[in-house]
MMTF fields as JSON, N, C-alpha, C and O atoms, coordinates in Angstrom:
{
  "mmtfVersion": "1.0.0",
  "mmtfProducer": "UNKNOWN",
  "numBonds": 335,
  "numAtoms": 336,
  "numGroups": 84,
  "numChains": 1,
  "numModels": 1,
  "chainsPerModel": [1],
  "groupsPerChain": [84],
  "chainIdList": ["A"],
  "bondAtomList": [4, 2, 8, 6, 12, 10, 16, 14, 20, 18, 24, 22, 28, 26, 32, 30, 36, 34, 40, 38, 44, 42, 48, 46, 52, 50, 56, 54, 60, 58, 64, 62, 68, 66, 72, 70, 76, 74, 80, 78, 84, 82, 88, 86, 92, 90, 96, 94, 100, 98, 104, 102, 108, 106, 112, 110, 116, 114, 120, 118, 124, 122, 128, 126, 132, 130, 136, 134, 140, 138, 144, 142, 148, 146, 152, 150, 156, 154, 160, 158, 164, 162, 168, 166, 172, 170, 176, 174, 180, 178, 184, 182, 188, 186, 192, 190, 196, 194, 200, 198, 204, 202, 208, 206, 212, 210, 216, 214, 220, 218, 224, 222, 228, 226, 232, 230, 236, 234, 240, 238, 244, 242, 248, 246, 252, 250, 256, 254, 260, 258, 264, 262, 268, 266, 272, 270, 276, 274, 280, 278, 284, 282, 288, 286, 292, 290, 296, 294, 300, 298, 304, 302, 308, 306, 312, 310, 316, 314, 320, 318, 324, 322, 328, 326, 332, 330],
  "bondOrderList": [1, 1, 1, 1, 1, 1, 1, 1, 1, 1, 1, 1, 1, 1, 1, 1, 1, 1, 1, 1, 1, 1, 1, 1, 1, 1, 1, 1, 1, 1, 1, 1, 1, 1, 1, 1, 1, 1, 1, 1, 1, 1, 1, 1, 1, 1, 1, 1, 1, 1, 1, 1, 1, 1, 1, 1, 1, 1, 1, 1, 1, 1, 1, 1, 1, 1, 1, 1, 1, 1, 1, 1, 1, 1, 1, 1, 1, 1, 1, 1, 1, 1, 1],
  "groupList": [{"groupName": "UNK", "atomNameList": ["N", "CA", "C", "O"], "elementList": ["N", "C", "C", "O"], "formalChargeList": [0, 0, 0, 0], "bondAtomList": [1, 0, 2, 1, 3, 2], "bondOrderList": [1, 1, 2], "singleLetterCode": "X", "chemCompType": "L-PEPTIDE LINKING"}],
  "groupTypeList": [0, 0, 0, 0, 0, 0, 0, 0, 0, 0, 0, 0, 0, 0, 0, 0, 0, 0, 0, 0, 0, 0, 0, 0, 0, 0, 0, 0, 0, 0, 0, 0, 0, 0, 0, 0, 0, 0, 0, 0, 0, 0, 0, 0, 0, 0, 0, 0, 0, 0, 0, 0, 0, 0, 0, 0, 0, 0, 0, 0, 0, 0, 0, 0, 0, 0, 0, 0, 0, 0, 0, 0, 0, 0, 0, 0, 0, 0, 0, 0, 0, 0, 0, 0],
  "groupIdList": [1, 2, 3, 4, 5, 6, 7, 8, 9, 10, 11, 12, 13, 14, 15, 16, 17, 18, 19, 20, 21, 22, 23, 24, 25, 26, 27, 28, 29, 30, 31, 32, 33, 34, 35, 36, 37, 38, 39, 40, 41, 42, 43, 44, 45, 46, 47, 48, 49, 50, 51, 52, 53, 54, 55, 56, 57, 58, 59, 60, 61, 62, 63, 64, 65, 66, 67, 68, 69, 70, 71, 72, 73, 74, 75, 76, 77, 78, 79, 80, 81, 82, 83, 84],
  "secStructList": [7, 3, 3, 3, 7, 6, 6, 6, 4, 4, 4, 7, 3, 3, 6, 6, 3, 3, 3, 3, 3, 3, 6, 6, 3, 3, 3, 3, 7, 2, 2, 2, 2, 6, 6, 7, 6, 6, 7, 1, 2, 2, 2, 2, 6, 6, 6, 6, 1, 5, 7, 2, 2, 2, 2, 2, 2, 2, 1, 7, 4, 4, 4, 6, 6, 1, 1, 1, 4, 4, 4, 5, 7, 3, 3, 3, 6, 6, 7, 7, 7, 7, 7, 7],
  "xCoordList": [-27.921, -28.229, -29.045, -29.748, -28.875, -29.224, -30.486, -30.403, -31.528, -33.072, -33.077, -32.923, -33.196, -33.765, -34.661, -34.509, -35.764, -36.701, -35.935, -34.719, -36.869, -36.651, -36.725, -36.681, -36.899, -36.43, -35.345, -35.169, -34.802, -33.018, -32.484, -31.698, -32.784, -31.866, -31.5, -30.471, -32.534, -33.173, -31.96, -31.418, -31.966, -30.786, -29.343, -28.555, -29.094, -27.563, -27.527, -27.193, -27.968, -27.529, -26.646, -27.03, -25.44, -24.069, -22.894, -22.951, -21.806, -20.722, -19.857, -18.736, -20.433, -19.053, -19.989, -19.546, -21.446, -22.347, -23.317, -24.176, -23.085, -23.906, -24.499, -23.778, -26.088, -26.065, -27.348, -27.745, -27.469, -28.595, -29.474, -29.269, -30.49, -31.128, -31.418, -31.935, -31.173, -30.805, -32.2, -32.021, -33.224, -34.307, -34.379, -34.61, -34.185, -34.443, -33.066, -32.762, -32.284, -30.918, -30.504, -30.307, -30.258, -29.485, -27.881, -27.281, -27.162, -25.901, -25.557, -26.369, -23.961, -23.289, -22.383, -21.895, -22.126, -21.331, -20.75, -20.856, -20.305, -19.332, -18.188, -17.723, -17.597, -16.264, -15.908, -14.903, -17.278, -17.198, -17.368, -16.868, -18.02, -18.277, -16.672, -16.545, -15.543, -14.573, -14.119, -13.091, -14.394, -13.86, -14.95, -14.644, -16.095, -17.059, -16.924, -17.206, -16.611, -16.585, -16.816, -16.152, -18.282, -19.079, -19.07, -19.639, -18.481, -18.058, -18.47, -18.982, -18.525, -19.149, -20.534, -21.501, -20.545, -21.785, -22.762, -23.449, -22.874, -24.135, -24.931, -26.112, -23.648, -24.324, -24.651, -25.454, -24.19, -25.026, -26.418, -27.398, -26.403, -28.246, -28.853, -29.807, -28.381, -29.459, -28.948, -29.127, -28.539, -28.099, -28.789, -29.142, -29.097, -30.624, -31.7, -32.367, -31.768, -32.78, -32.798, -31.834, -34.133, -34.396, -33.678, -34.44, -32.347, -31.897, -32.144, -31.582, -33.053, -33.481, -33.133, -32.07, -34.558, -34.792, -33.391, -32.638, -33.262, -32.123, -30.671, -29.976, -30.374, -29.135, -29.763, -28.995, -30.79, -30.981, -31.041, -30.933, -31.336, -31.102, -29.697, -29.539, -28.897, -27.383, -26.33, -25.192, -27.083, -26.205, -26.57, -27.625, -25.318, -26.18, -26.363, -25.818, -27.23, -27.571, -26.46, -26.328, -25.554, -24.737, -23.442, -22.541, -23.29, -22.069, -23.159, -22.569, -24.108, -23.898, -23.621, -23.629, -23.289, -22.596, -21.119, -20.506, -20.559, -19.238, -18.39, -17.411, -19.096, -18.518, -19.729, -19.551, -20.627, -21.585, -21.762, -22.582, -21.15, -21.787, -20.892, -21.294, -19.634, -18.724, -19.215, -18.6, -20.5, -20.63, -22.737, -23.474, -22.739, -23.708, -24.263, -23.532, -25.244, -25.26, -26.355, -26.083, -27.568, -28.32, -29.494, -29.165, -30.902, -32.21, -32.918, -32.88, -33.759, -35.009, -36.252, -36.57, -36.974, -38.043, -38.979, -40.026, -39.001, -40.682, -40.398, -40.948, -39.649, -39.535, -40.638, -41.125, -41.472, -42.697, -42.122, -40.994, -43.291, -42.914, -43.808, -44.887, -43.243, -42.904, -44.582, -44.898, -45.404, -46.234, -46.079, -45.043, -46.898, -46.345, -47.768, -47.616],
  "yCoordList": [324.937, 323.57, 323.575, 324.509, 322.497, 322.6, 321.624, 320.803, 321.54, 320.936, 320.095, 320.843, 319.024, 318.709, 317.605, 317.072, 317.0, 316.41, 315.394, 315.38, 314.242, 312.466, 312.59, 311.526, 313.84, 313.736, 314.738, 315.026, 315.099, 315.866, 314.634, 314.41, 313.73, 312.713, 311.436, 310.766, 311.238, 310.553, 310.855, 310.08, 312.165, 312.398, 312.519, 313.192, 311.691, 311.121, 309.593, 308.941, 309.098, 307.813, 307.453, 306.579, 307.941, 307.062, 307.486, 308.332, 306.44, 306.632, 307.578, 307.568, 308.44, 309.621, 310.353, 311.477, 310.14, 311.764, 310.456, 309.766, 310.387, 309.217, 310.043, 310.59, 309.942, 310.76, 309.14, 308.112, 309.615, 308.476, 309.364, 310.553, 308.574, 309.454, 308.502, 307.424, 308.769, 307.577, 308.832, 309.981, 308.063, 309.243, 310.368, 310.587, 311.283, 312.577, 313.207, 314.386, 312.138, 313.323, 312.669, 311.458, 313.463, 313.62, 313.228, 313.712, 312.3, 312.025, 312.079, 311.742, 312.64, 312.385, 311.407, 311.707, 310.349, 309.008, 308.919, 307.787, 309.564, 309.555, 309.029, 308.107, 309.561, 309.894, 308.415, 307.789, 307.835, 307.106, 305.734, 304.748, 305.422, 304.345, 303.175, 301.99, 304.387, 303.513, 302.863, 302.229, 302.757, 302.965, 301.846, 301.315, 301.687, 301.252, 299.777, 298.893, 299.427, 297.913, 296.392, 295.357, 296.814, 295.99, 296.229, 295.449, 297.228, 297.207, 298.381, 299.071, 299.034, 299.877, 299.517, 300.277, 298.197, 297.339, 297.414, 298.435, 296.823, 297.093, 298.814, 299.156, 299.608, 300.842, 301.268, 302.2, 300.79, 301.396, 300.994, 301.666, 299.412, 299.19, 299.75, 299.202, 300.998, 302.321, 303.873, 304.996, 303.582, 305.226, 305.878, 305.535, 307.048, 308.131, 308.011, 309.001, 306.887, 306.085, 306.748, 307.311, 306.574, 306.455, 304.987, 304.021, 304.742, 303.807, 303.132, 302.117, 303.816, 304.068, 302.679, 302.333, 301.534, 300.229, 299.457, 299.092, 299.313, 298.89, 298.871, 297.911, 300.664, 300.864, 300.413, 300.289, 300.249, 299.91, 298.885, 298.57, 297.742, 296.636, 295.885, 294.976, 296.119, 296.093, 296.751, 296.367, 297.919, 298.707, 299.528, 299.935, 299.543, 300.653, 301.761, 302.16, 302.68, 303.675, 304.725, 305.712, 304.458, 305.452, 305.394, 306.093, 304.466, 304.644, 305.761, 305.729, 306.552, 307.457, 309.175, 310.22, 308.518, 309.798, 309.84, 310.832, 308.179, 308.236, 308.41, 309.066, 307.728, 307.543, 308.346, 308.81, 308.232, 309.105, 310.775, 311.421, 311.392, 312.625, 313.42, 314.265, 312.822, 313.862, 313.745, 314.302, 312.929, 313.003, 313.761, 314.015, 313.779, 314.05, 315.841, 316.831, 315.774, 317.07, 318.218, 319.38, 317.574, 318.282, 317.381, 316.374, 317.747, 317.232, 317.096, 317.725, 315.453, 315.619, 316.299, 316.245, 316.925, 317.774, 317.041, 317.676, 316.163, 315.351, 313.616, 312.621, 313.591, 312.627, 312.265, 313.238, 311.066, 310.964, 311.333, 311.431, 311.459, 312.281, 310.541, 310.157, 310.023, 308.517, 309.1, 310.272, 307.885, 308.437, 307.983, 307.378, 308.186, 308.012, 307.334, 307.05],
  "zCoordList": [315.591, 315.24, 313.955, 313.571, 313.388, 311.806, 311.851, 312.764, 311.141, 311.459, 309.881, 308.915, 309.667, 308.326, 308.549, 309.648, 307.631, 306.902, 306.876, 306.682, 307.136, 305.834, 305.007, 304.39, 304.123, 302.708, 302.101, 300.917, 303.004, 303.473, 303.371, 302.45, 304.204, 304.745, 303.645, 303.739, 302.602, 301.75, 300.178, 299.39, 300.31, 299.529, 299.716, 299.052, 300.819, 301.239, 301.353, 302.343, 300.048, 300.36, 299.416, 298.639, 299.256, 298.36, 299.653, 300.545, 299.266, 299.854, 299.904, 300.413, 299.335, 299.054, 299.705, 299.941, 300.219, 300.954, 301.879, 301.33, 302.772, 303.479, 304.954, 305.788, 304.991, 306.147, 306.634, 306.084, 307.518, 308.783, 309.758, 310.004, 310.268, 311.275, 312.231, 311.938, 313.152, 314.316, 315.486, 315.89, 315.627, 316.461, 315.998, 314.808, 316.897, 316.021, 315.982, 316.165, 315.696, 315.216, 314.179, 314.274, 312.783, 311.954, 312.148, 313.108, 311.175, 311.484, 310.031, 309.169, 309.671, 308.333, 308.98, 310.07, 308.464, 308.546, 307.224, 306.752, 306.653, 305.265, 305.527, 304.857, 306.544, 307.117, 307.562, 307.224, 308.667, 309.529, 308.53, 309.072, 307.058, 306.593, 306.649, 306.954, 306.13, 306.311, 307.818, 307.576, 309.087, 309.979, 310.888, 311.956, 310.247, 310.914, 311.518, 310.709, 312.565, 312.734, 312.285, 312.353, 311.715, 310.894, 309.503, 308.74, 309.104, 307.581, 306.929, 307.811, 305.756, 304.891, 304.398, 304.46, 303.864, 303.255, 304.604, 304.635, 305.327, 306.449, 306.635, 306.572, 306.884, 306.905, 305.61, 305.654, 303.97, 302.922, 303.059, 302.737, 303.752, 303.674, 304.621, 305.174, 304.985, 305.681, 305.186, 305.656, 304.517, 304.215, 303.477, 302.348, 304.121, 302.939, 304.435, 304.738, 305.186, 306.006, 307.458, 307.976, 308.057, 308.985, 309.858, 309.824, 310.598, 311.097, 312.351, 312.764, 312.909, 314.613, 314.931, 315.447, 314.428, 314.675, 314.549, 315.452, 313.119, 313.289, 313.96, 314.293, 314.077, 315.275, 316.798, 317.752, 316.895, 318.567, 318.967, 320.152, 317.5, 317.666, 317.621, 318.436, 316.938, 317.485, 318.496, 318.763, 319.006, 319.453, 320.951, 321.439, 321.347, 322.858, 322.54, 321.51, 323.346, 322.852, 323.145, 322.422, 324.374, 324.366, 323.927, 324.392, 322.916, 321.738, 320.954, 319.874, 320.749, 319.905, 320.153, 319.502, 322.044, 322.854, 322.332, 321.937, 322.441, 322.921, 320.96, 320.605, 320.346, 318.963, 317.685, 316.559, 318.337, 316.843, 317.357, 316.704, 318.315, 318.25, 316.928, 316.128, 317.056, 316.066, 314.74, 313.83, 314.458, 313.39, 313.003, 312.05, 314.213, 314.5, 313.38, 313.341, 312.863, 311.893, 312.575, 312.876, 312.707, 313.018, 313.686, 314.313, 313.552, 314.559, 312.876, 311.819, 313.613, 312.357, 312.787, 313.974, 311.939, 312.636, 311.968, 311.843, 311.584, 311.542, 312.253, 311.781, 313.18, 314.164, 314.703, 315.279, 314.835, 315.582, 317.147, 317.631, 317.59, 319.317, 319.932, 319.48, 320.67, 321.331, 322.067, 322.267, 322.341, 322.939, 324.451, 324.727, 325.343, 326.547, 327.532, 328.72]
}
């Protein structure tokens, strides 16, 4: 498994290299911008980004079992740890 930084992630924000970090996992969505339900334009205004808030606010969490793992890259390693 591959580990990167918010500022790994920070340098994928165009359409031809688009990555997201949805919690602490890393996703490349390059592939997926064309294909996306809601369009290309919505996911450029998070790409490079930390998306957490925003994907959880549209979305269930386990579409990123059923449709985001294949795109899934690696883990962020400076993820805040949720306090409890």
């Amino acid at each position: 498994m591959s580990y990167f930084t918010l500022e790994d992630v920070k340098a994928h924000n165009q359409k031809d290299d688009c990555w997201i970090a949805v919690s602490d996992k890393v996703y490349d969505i390059t592939k997926f911008l064309s294909t996306h339900p809601g369009g290309t334009s919505i996911l450029m205004t998070v790409a490079g980004e930390d998306a957490s808030d925003y994907f959880y606010a549209l979305h269930k969490p386990d579409i990123l079992d059923t449709v985001g793992s294949k795109y899934m890259i690696g883990h962020l390693v400076d993820y805040p740890t949720p306090k409890l």
